[in-house]
N, C-alpha and C positions, 0 to 999 in steps of 0.2 A: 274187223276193226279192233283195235288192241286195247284192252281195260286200262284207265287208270287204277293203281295200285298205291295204298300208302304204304311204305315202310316204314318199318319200327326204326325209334334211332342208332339202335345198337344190332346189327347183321351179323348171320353166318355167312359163312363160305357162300351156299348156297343162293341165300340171299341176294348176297350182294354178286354173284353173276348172274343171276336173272334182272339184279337193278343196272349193271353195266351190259348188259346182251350179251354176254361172252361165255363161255363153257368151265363148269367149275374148274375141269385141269386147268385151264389159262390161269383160273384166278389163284389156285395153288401154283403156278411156277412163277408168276409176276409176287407171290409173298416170300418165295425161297429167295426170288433176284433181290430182295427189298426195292420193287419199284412200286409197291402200292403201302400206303400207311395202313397198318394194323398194330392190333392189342394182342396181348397174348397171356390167358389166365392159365396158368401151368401149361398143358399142351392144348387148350382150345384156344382158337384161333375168335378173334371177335374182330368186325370194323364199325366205326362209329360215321354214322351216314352222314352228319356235316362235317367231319374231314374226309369223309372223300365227294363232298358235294365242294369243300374248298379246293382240293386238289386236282379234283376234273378242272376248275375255272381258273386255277393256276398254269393249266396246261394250255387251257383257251386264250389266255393271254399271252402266253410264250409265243403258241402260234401263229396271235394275229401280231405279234413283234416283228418274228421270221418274215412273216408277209412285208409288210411296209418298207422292213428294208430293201428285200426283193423288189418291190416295185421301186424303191427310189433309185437302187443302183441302175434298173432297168432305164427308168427315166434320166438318169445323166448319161449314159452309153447313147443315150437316143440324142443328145443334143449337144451341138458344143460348147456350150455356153452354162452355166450353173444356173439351174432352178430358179425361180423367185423365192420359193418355200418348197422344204418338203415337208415330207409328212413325219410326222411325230408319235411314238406308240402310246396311248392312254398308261399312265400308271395303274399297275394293276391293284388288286385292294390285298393288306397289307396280311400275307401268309406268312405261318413257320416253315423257315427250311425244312424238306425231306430230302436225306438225304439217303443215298442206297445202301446196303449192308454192305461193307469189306469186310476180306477176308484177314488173318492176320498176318500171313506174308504175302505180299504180292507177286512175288514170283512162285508161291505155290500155284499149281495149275486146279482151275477147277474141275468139282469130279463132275462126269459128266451124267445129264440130266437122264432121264424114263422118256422123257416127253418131247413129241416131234418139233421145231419150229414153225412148222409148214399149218401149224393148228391155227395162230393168229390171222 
């Protein structure tokens, strides 16, 4: 059975893939993509654990979006007549945009990664 653990509110690397389950290479190629919000105090890298405890629930609410639609289109396909009501996604609680790093030309190609895909 697995320990509850507290985390400090400011993570390493390290850290913060044993706090998301993941392998620290994941959590290093997800910081090059800029798909995870990070700090950066000259070259260490820091994450501060209520934004990525906001950004995992920014994610969970995208997801349960995705769903709902899913099901409502499912549910008109199913009948020929319009709903009474469908379903409506909760507003989620109110985050700053993260957005991903760009590069500065977009047609530059990117260089390509050390690290497999096949790891997530």
């Amino acid at each position: 059975m697995a320990q509850s653990r507290d985390y400090p509110e400011v993570m390493t690397i390290e850290q913060v893939a044993e706090y998301l389950q993941l392998h620290p290479q994941v959590v290093y190629r997800h910081v090059r993509a800029g798909t995870l919000p990070v700090s950066r105090i000259g070259r260490t890298i820091r994450f501060k654990k209520s934004v990525l405890d906001a950004f995992l629930e920014s994610g969970a609410w995208s997801s349960a979006g995705k769903f709902i639609d899913f099901a409502n289109r499912k549910n008109a396909d199913k009948t020929d007549v319009k709903p009474p009501a469908t379903l409506t996604p909760p507003s989620p609680p109110h985050l700053p945009a993260i957005e991903p790093k760009q590069t500065a030309d977009p047609k530059t190609p990117r260089r390509p990664t050390r690290f497999s895909a096949d790891i997530d």
